[in-house]
Every structure is written in C-alpha cells, then in structure tokens.
C-alpha positions in Angstrom: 46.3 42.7 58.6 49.5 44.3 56.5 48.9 45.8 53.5 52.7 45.5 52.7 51.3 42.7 50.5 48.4 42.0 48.0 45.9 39.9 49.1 42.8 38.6 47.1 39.3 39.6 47.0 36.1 38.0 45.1 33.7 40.5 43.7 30.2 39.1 42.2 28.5 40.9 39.2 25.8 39.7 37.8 25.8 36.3 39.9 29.5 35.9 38.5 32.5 35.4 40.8 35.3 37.6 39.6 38.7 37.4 41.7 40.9 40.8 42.3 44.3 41.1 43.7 44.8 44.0 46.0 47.6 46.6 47.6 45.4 48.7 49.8 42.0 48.5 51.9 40.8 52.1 50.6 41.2 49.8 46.9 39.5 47.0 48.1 36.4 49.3 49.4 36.3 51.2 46.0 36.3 47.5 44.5 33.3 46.5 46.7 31.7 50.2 46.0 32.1 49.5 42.3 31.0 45.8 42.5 27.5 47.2 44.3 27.1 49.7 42.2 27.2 47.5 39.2 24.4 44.9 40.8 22.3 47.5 42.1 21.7 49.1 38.6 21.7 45.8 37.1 18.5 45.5 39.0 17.0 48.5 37.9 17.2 47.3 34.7 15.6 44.2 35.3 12.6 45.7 36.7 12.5 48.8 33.6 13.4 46.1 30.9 12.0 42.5 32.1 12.2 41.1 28.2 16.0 41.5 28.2 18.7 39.3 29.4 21.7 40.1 31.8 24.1 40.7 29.0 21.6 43.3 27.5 21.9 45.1 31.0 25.9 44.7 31.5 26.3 46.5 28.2 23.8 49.1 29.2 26.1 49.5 32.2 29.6 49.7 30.2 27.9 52.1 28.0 26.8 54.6 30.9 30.2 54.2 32.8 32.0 54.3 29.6 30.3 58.0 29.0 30.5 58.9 32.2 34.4 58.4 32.4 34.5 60.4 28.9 32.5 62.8 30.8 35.0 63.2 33.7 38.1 63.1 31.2 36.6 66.3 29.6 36.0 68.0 33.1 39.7 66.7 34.2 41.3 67.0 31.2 44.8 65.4 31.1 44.9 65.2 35.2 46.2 62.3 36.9 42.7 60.8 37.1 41.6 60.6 33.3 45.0 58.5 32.8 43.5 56.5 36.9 40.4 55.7 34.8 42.3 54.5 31.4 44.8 52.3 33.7 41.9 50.8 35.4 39.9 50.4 32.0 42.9 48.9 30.7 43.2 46.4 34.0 39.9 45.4 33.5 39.9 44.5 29.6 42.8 42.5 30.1 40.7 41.1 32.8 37.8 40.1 30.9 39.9 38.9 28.2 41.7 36.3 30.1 38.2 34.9 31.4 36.6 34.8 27.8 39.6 32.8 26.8 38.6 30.2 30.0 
C-alpha cells in the first residue's frame, strides 16, 4: 500500500468506535499503541474501582496522560516534542468536540 495518501483507521476505546485519518504506518501503529494502552488501563480500573462507571475511568486516564505530558514538557522543555504532544492534544479536542456535537 502507498502512503502518498491518508487512509482511515477505526480505533475502539472504551467499546467506542472512533475513526482516524492517517499519512504514515509508524502513525497508524502509535495510534493502535495508544488505543491499547488506553483499554488496557481502563481495565485495571475496572477491577481496582468496580463501583465506578467507564467515564469515571476515562477521566482517570486523561488525568494521568494529561500529567504525564506536563511531565515530559518539563523534561523537554520547548523541544519539538512538547509542541508534538500540544498539536496532537489539540487534534484530539477538536476531535471529541465534533462527536459530542453528534
């Protein structure tokens, strides 16, 4: 397959379908990384925290990426990847806003 073109991918969080377009396979595999990463922790706090629902565990989740990538600006600084993270934080609010609106 080129990658001269984006194609489109469907990650699932949470039991949620959520569709990505894409430039490059090493961005689709740190999509799928992410996207696994996500679920897997979401089932840890399912088994730690049985009385709470899923949206209890995906803010958990934004919370610890959220101060991880604050953690990671202050190591980086200014570098290229502080302002990677803010684009893709950026990408993905604009994502999540467009499917609240749906």
């Amino acid at each position: 397959m080129s990658w001269e073109q984006s194609i489109s991918i469907k990650i699932i969080i949470a039991g949620r379908e959520y569709p990505f377009k894409i430039n490059h396979e090493e961005e689709e595999e740190r999509i799928r990384k992410a996207g696994k990463l996500i679920n897997d922790r979401l089932i840890q706090y399912k088994q730690r925290f049985s009385d709470r629902d899923v949206q209890d565990f995906l803010a958990l989740e934004a919370l610890r990426l959220a101060v991880k990538t604050f953690e990671l600006e202050t190591k980086a600084g200014s570098t290229g990847q502080a302002n990677k993270l803010k684009q893709l934080d950026e990408q993905l609010n604009a994502f999540l806003s467009q499917s609240a609106d749906c």
